[in-house]
Structure formats: structure tokens, C-alpha cells
C-alpha positions in Angstrom: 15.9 9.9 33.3 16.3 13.5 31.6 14.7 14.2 28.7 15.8 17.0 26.3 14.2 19.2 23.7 16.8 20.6 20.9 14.8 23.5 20.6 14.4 26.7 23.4 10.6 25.5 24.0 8.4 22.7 23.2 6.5 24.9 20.8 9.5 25.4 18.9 10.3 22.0 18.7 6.9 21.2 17.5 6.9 23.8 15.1 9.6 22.2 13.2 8.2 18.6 13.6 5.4 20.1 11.3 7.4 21.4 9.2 9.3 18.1 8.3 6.2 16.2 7.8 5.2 19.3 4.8 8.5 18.5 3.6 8.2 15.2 3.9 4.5 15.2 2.0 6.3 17.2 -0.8 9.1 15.0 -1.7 6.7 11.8 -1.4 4.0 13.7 -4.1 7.2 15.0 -5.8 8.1 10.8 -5.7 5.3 9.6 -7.1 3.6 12.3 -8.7 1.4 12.7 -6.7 -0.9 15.6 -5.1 0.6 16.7 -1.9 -3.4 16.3 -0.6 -3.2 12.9 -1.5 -0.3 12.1 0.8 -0.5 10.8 4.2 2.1 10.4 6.9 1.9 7.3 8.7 4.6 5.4 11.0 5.4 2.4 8.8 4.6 0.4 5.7 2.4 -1.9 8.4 0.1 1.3 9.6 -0.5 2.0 5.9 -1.6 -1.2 5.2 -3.8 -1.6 8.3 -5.3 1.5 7.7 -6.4 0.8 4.2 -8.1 -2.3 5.4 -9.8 0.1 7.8 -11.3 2.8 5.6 -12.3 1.0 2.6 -16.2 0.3 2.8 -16.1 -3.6 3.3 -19.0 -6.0 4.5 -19.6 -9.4 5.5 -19.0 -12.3 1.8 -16.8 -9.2 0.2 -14.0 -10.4 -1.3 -10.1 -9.5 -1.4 -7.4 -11.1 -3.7 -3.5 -11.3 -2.5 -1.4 -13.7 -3.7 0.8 -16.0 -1.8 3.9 -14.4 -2.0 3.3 -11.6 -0.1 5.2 -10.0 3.1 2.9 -11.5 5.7 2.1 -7.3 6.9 0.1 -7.2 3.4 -2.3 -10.1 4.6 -2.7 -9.5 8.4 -5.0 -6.4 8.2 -7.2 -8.6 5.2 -7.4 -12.0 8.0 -8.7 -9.4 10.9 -11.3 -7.8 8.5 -11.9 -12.0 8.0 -12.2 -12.5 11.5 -14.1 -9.2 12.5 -16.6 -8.9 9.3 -17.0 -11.7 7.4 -14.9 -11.3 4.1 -13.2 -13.6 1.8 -9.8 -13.8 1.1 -8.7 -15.2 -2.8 -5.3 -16.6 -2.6 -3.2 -16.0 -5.8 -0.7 -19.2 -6.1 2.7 -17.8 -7.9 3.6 -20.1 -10.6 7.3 -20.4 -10.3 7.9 -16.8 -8.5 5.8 -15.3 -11.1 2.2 -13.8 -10.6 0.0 -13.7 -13.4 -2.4 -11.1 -14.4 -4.9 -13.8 -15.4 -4.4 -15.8 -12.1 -6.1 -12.7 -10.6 -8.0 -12.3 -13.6 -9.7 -15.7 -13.2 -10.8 -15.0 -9.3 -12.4 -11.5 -9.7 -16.1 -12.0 -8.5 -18.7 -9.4 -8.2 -18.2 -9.4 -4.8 -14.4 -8.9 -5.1 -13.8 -5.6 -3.5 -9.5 -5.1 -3.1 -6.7 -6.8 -4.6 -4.0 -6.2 -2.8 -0.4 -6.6 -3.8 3.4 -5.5 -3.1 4.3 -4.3 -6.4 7.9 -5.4 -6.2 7.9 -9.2 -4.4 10.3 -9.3 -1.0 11.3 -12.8 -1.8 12.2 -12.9 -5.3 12.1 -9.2 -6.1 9.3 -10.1 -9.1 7.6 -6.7 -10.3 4.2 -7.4 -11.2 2.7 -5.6 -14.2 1.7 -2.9 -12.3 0.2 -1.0 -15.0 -2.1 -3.6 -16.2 -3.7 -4.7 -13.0 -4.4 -0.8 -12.3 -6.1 -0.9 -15.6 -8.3 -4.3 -14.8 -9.1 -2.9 -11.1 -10.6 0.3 -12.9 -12.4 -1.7 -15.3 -13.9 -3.3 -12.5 -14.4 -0.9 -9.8 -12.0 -2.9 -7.3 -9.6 -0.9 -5.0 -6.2 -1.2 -5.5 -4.1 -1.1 -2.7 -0.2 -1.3 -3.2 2.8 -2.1 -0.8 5.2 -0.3 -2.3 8.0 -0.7 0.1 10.6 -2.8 -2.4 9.5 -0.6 -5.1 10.3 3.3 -4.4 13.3 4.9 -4.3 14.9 2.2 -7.0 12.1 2.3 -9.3 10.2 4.7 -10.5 6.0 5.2 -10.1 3.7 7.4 -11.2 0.8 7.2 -9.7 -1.1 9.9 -12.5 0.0 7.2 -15.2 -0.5 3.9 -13.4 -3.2 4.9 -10.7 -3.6 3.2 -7.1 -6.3 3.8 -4.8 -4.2 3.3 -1.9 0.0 2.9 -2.0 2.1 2.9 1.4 5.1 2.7 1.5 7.9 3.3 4.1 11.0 5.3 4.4 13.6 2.4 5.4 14.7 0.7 2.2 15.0 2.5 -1.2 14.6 5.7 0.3 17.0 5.7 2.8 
């Protein structure tokens, strides 16, 4: 098997890899309005997730809210932080397609730590109220962490005016 390198060294090739992740950094904060420090490259809408599960400061009876209409990759890294720590998960019910702010409302605790949500639903393409639940998540010191994967690139977000602690999103839908 013969691998090649388009460029006359690896260093080269490298080189330019970097430089298409800056570029890529750039249009994402350009995207979403973003910093460019706030911006992290990842491989997929999956890895984002996962690692937001990862970082944010979670112990044993903490608490996270999804809701049941989610892409399964939203609540995967949530049941390993269930099976390796101890939290809760809150499940949301939709009432028909439709997820209400005071569904989630209702199960905030004071040990509810993350909501998690796709802002655009896979299934039924419902667009929560973005805006509001960012506001009841400050109010309340919970994380918000967004799959924005159905939502970018056909809609826009600004993340100064409708702030998100963590959004991932990747580059195969919307964004072509």
C-alpha cells in the first residue's frame, strides 16, 4: 500500500493542515458570533457531545435534563456519566413533537446541573425556544449544552445574543 503526501515534505503538509483548522475556527466564530478562542475543532457532532459530558464538573445525585426526542448521540455520553458517577438523568416527554419550556421548567432541581438539548429536533425538525431556555439556565446556573447539528448553516445563531455554555455542531449537514 503506497501512501502519498500532496505536499514536497510532511512538514509542509502539516503546515497547511494547521492552517485549515484557523480557517476553519474563523468561519465557525464568524457562524455563530463567536470568539475565535471560544471555538474548538473536534471530529464530529458525537466527540463534542462526549466531551462536554467529560469537562463539566459533575458528581454522584447531579442531575441532567434531555428530553425524549433526542438523537440518541445527545444521551449516550449523559448514561456513561450515569453508569460511571452516579448522576440522574430527567427525561423531558414531547407532547405531540413539541417540547415545552415548562416541561423542563417543572424538573429543574437544585441538583440539576445540564440540560441538554438539540436545538433543531432530527425527527420532526421542532426548534425549541432557544432563547428562552438560555435565559432560564442562566437564571439558574445550569450548563447549557446544545447539538446544533440540524440547526447551523440553515438557521441562524448567535451565541452573544442567545448564550450556550457548550454548542457542537458538525460540518456534514447545513454546512456542507
Amino acid at each position: 500500500m503506497a501512501v502519498y503526501c500532496p505536499s514536497r515534505s510532511s512538514t509542509q503538509h502539516h503546515i497547511v493542515m494547521d492552517e485549515m483548522r484557523a480557517e476553519a475556527r474563523r468561519e465557525a466564530a464568524r457562524l455563530t458570533n463567536a470568539h475565535e478562542g471560544e471555538i474548538a475543532i473536534v471530529e464530529s457532532t458525537t466527540y463534542g457531545l462526549s466531551t462536554a459530558a467529560n469537562v463539566i464538573p459533575l458528581a454522584e445525585g447531579d442531575r441532567v435534563i434531555v428530553c425524549d426526542l433526542e438523537f440518541l448521540q445527545l444521551a449516550v455520553p449523559w448514561c456513561q456519566k450515569r453508569e460511571e458517577i452516579g448522576i440522574q438523568i430527567d427525561l423531558v416527554p414531547n407532547r405531540n413533537g413539541i417540547i415545552h419550556l415548562d416541561d423542563i421548567a417543572e424538573r429543574l432541581t437544585d441538583r440539576t446541573k445540564v440540560v441538554a438539548i438539540s436545538s433543531v429536533q432530527w425527527c420532526n425538525g421542532f426548534r425549541c425556544d432557544l432563547e428562552a431556555l438560555s435565559s432560564l439556565c442562566r437564571q439558574q446556573d445550569i450548563w447549557l449544552v446544545v447539538d446544533a447539528v440540524q440547526h447551523l448553516g440553515a438557521l441562524p445563531l448567535d451565541v452573544q445574543e442567545t448564550p450556550v455554555d457548550i454548542l457542537a455542531c458538525g460540518g456534514h449537514k447545513w454546512l456542507n
